[in-house]
N, C-alpha and C positions, 0 to 999 in steps of 0.2 A: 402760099409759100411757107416754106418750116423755116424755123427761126430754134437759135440756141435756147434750153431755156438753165435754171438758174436752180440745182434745188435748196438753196438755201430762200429761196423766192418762192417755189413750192411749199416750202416750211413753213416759211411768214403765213402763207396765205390758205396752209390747212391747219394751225395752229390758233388763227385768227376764227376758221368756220368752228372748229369744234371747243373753243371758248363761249362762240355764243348762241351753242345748241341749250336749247329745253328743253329739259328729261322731265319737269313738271317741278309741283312748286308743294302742293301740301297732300298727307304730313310729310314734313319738311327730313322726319327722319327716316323715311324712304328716300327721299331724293338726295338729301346731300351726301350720302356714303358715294353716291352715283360722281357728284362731283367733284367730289374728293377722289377718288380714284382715275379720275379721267386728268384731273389738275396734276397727278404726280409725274405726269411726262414720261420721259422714255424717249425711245427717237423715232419712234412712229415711220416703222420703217414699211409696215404693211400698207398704209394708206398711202405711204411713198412712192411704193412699186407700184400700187395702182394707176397713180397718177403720174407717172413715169410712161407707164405702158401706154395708156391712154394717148399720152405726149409724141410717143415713136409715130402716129400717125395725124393725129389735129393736134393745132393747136391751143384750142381753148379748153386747156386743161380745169378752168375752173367752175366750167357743167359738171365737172367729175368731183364736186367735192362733195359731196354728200352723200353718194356711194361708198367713195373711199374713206368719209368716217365713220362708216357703216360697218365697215371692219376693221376700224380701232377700237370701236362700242365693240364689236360682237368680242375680239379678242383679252380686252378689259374685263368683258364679264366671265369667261376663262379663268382667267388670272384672280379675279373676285372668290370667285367658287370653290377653284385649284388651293388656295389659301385659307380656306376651310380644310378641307380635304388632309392639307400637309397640315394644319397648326403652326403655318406660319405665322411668326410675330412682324417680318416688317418686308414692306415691298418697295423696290426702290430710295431704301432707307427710313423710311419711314412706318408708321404704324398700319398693319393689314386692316381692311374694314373689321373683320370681326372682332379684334382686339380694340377698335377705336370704337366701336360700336357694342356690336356679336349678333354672334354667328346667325342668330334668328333673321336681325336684319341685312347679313351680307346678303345670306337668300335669298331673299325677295329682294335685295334691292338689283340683285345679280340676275333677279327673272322679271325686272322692270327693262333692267339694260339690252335683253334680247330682245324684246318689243319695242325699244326704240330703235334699234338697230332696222328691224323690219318698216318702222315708221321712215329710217335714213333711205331708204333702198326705193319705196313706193316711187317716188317720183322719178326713177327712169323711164326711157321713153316706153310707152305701152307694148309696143311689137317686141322692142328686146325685155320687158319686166318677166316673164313666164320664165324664160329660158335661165336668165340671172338668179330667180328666186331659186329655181331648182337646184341649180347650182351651192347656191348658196346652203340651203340646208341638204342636201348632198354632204356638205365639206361640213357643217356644222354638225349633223351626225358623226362625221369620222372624228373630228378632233375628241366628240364623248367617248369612242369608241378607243381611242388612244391613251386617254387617258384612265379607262375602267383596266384596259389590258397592262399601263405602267402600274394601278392598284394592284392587279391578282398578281403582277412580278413578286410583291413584299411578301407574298404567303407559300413563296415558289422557289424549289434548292435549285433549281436550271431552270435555266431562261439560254434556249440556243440565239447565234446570231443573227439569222436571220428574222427570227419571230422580234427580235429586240429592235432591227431595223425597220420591222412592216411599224413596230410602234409608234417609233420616231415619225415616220413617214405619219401617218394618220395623226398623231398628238399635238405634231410639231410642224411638219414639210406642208399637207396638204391647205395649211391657210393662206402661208408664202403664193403657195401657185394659184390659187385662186383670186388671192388681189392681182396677180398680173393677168389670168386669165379674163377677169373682172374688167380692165382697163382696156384691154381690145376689144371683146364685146359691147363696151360702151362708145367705144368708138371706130365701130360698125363693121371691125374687121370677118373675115372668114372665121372657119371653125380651124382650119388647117394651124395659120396665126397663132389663134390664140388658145390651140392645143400647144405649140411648141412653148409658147410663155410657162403656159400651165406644168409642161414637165420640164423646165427647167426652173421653174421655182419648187418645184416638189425635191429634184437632186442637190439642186444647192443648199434648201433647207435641210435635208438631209445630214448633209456636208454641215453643214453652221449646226447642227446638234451632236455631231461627233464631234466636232471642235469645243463647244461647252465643256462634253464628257474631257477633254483633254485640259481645258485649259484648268478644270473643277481642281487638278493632280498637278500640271506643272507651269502654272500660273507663276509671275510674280505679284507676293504675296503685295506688291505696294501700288500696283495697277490693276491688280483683280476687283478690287470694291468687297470684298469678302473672303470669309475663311475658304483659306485653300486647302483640300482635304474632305471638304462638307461631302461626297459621294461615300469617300472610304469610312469615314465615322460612321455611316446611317447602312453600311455595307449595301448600298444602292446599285440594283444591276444594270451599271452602266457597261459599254462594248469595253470598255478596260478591264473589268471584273471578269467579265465572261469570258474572255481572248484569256486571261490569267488562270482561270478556273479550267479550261477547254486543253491548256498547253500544260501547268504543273506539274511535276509529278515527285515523287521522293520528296526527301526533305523540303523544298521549297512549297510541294502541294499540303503538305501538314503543315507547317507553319502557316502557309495562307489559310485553310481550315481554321487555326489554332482563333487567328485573328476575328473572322468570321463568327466565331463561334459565342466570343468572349465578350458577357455583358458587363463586365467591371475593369475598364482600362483608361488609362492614360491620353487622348484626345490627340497630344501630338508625336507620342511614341510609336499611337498603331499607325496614324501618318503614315510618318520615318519610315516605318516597318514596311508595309504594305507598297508604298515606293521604289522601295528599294526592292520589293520583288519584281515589281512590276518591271524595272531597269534590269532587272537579271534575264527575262523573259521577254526582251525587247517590245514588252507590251505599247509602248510611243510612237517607236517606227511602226510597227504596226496600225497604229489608231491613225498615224498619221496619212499610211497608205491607203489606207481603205477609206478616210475623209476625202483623200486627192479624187480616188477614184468616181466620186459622186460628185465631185466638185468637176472634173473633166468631162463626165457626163454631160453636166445641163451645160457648161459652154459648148461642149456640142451641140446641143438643140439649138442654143442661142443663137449660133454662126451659122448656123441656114435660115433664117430669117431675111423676108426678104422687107428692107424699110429704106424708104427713100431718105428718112432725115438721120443721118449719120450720129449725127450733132449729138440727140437724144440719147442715138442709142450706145455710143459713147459713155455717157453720162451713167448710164443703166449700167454697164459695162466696170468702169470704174468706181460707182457706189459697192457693186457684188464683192469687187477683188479689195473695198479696203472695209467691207467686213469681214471677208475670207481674212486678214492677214493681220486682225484685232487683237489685243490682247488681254482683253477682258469683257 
């Protein structure tokens, strides 16, 4: 019988398994960058959906914990890596491993965190382990591949939209759909199933990364958690930049050029600036259409699912739409 469940009781209870995972113990500064970074929280929405999905058909969603922290490890170590990569100084407010550390040990501590990730995963059941791993490094290939192609963007005058979308998709969407893919195959659904989960966490992740690109510009700055602006300062080719770049022209395309171009400026002038083209060139409405559109996508996919426990899927349903509708 399905029964409601609870994800704040979800929370409890994957926040509890991956507090008292062991990554290993000496030397101790390999492993505590590992813990440190897993400790800095986040909302741990990936092992959410996993076990969410899981949920929509059994009950005992907490066979599913150690898969689904198997991809808060693997996305951690992402985030570890990615934070080299940028020279980032702080992740979720606080200090990046390499700056708490460096960089030599984010490295390795970021290529201990994939191995244990693989250690999270062994213990599914044997008949479905082959199929899951594949899986698994299937998507953990794309996410490198997403994030080598958001690299060669910074050395690139055009970046079209769709190539900027397939990025998203790979860097960003295809982990989304993999934890929920994840969760039906752990709980022994078809392929049918839990393809449909898979593409509709790939468009909604989609959607939640062109919402970033938007909120990065027209955030309030006092619920965003950071500088709003941070894309246009770093002239990052986000779908705003490139819808702006694609449409310009006259005066308003030399002025964005002008900005572009210019390494000695004012932080919240080029803002202002760059904004306010943006508003001229209804660059918003647009990001915001073309988010909708990937966002009506996967509840497409969603809404042909066929699940007996409503309850669940409810739950899945209303988690998606009040991070669609976040604003920060």
């Amino acid at each position: 019988m399905n029964k409601t469940i609870s994800v704040n009781d979800i929370l409890q209870d994957l926040e509890s398994h991956i507090e008292n995972l062991n990554y290993g113990e000496s030397p101790k500064e390999l492993y505590e960058p590992i813990s440190y970074i897993m400790s800095l929280g986040g909302k741990r929405i990936r092992p959410l959906l996993t076990l969410l999905s899981y949920s929509l058909f059994k009950n005992d969603y907490r066979q599913a914990l150690s898969p689904a922290a198997a991809v808060e490890v693997f996305h951690n170590f992402t985030l570890m890596h990615d934070d080299i990569m940028d020279d980032a100084p702080l992740r979720r407010g606080k200090a990046t491993v390499h700056e708490k550390w460096n960089p030599n040990t984010a490295i390795l501590s970021g290529d201990v965190m994939l191995v244990r990730a693989y250690d999270l995963l062994v213990d599914i059941d044997p008949v479905l382990l082959p199929k899951c791993i594949r899986l698994f490094n299937r998507t953990a290939a794309e996410v490198c591949e997403g994030q080598q192609h958001d690299m060669n963007f910074e050395s690139m005058d055009e970046v079209e939209e769709d190539t900027y979308i397939n990025m998203i998709r790979l860097k960003t969407a295809v982990l989304l759909g993999f934890a929920l893919e994840l969760g039906a195959i752990l709980a022994g659904r078809d392929e049918k199933e839990a393809k449909l989960l898979y593409d509709f966490g790939v468009n909604i992740g989609i959607g939640f990364q062109l919402k970033d690109d938007l909120l990065d510009v027209y955030a309030d700055k006092a619920k965003f958690g950071k500088q709003v602006g941070g894309d246009i300062i770093a002239n990052k080719k986000t779908f705003l930049l490139i819808k702006a770049k694609e449409l310009a022209s006259g005066a308003i395309k030399e002025d964005l050029e002008r900005w572009i171009a210019s390494k000695d400026f004012d932080k919240e002038e080029k803002v202002k600036a760059v904004t306010a083209i943006y508003d001229k060139l209804h660059i918003k409405t647009l990001t915001e259409k073309k988010m909708q559109e990937y966002f009506d996508l996967g509840f497409s996919q969603f809404e042909k699912l066929e699940v007996s426990n409503q309850d669940t899927l409810e739950v899945l349903r209303q988690l998606t739409k009040d991070l669609i509708n976040r604003e920060k």
